[in-house]
Rosetta silent file (secondary structure, phi, psi, omega in degrees, C-alpha in Angstrom):
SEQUENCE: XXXXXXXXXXXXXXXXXXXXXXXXXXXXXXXXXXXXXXXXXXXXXXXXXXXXXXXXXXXXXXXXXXXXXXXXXXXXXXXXXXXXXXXXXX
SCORE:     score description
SCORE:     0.000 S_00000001
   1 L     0.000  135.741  170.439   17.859   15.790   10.779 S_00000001
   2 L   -78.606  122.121  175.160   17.669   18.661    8.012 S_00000001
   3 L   -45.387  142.791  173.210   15.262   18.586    5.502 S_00000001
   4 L  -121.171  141.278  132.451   15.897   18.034    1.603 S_00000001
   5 L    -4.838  142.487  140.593   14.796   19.451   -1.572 S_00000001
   6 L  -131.858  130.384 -165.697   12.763   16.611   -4.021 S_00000001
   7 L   -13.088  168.387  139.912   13.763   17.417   -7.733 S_00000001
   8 L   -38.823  148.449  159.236   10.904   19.681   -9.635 S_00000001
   9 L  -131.641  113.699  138.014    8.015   18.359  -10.752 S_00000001
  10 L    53.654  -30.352 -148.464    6.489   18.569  -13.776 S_00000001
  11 L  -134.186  163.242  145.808    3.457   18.810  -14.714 S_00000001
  12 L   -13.981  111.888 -173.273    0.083   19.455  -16.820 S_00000001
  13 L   -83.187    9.631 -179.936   -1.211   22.703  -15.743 S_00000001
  14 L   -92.739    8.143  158.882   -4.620   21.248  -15.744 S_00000001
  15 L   -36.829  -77.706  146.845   -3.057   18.940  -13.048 S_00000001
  16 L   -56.554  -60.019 -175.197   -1.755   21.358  -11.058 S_00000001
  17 H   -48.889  -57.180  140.177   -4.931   22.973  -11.263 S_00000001
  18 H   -16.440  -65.015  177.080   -6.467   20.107  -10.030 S_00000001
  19 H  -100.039   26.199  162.736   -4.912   19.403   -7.103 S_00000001
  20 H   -75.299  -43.601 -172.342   -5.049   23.124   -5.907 S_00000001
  21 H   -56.677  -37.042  152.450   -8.742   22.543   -6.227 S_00000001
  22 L   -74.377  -13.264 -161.089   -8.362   20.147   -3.740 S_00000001
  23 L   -39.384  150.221  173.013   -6.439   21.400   -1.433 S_00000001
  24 L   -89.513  179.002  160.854   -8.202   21.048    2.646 S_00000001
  25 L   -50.795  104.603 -143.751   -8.057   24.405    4.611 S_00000001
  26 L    28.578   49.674  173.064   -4.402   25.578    4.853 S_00000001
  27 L  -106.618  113.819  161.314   -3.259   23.092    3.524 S_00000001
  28 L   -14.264  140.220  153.728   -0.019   23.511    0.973 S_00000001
  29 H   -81.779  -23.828  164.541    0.351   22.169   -2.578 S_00000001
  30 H   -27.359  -48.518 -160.941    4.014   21.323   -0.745 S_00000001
  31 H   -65.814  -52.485 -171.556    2.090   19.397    2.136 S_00000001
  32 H   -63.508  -42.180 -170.547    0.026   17.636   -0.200 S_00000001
  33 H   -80.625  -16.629  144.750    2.523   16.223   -2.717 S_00000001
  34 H   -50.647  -80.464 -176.971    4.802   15.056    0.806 S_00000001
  35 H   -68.415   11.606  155.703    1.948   13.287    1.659 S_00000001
  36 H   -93.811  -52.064 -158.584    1.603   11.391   -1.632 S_00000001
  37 H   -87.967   12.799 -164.140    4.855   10.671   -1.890 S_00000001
  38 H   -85.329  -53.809 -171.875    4.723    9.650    1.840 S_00000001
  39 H   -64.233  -42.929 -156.692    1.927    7.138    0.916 S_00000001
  40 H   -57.732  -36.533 -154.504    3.316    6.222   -2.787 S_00000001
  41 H   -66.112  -20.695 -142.934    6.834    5.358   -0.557 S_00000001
  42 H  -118.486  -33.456  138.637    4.988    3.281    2.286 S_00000001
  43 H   -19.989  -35.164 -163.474    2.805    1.170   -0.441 S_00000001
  44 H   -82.261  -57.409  169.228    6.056    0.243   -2.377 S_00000001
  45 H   -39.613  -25.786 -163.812    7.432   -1.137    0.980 S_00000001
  46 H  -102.231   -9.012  159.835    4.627   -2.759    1.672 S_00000001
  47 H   -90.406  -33.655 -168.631    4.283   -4.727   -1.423 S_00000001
  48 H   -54.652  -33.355 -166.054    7.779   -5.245   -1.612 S_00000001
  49 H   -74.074  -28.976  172.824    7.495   -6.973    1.818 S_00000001
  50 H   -92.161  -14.709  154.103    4.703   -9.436    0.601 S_00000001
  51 H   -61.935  -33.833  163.831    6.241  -10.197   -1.914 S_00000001
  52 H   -65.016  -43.038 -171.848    9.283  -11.298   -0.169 S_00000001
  53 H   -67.481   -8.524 -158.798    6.948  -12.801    2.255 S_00000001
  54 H   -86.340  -51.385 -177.452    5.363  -14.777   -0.514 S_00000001
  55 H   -69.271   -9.702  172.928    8.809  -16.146   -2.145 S_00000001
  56 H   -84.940   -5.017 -173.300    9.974  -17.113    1.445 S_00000001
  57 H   -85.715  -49.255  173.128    7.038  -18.944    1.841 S_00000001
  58 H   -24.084  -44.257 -170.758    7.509  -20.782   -1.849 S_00000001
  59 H   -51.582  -67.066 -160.376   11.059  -21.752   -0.628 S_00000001
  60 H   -66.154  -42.198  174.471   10.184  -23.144    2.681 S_00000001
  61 H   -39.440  -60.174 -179.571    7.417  -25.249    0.414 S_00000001
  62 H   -52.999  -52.462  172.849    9.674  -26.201   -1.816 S_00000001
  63 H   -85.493   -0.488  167.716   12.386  -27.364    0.750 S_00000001
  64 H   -84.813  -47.145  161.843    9.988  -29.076    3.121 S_00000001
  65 L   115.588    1.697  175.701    7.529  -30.412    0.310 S_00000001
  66 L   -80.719  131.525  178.980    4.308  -29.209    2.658 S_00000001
  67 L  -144.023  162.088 -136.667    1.926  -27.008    0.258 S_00000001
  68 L  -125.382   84.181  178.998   -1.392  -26.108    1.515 S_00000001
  69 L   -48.255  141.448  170.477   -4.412  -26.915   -1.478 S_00000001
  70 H   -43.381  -33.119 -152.231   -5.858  -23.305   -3.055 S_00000001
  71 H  -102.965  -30.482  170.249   -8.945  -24.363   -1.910 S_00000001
  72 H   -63.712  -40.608  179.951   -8.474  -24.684    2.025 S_00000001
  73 H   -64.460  -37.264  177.560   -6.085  -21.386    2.135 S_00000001
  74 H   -61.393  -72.688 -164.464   -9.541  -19.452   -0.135 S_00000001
  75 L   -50.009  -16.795  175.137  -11.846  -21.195    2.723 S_00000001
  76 H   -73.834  -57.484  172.863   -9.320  -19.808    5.153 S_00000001
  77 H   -22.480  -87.705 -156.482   -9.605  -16.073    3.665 S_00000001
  78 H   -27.106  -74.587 -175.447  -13.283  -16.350    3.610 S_00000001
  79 H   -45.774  -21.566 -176.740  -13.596  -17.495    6.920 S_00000001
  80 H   -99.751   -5.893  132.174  -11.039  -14.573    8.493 S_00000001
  81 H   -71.827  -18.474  174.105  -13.156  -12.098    6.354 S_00000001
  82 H   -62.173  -43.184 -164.035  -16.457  -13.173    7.528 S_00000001
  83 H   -70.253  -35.686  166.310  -15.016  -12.919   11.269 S_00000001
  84 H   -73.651  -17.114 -157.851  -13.530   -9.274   10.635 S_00000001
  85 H   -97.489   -4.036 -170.829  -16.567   -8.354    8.975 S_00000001
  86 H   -97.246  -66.947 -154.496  -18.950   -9.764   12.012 S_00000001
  87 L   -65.899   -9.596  175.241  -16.712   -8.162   14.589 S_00000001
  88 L   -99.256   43.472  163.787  -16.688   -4.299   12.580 S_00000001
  89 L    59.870   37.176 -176.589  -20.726   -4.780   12.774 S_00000001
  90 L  -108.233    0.000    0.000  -21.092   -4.942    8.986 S_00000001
């Protein structure tokens, strides 16, 4: 597939300046601002998708009538953070 252009950007030159400052060892301001928008793009998806999953669950609630009390699904969390948090040795 052939690569594309993404518009100009923009910005504040104390900004710019900024993220030059960061830059790792040979690493591009090109490189960097891919991987941002790389990240920004795979974040949006990834709320978008719980969010979907969350109104499909609302649905099936709605047309089945089974809902779950707030207080068993929080005791639910808790419990599957305590168990990740035993098993990374924290």
């Amino acid at each position: 597939m052939k690569s594309a252009t993404m518009p100009a950007l923009r910005v504040q030159p104390e900004l710019r300046q900024a993220a030059e400052e960061i830059l790792r060892p040979g690493e591009t301001l090109s490189a960097f601002v891919e991987e941002a928008v790389r990240r920004n793009v795979a974040l949006r998806r990834s709320q978008q998708e719980f969010i979907a999953r969350g109104l499909a669950s609302r649905d099936q609630a709605r047309r089945t009538g089974v809902y779950f009390p707030a207080d068993e699904v929080l005791q639910e969390l808790d419990d599957m953070l305590a168990a990740a948090k035993l098993k990374a040795g924290q």
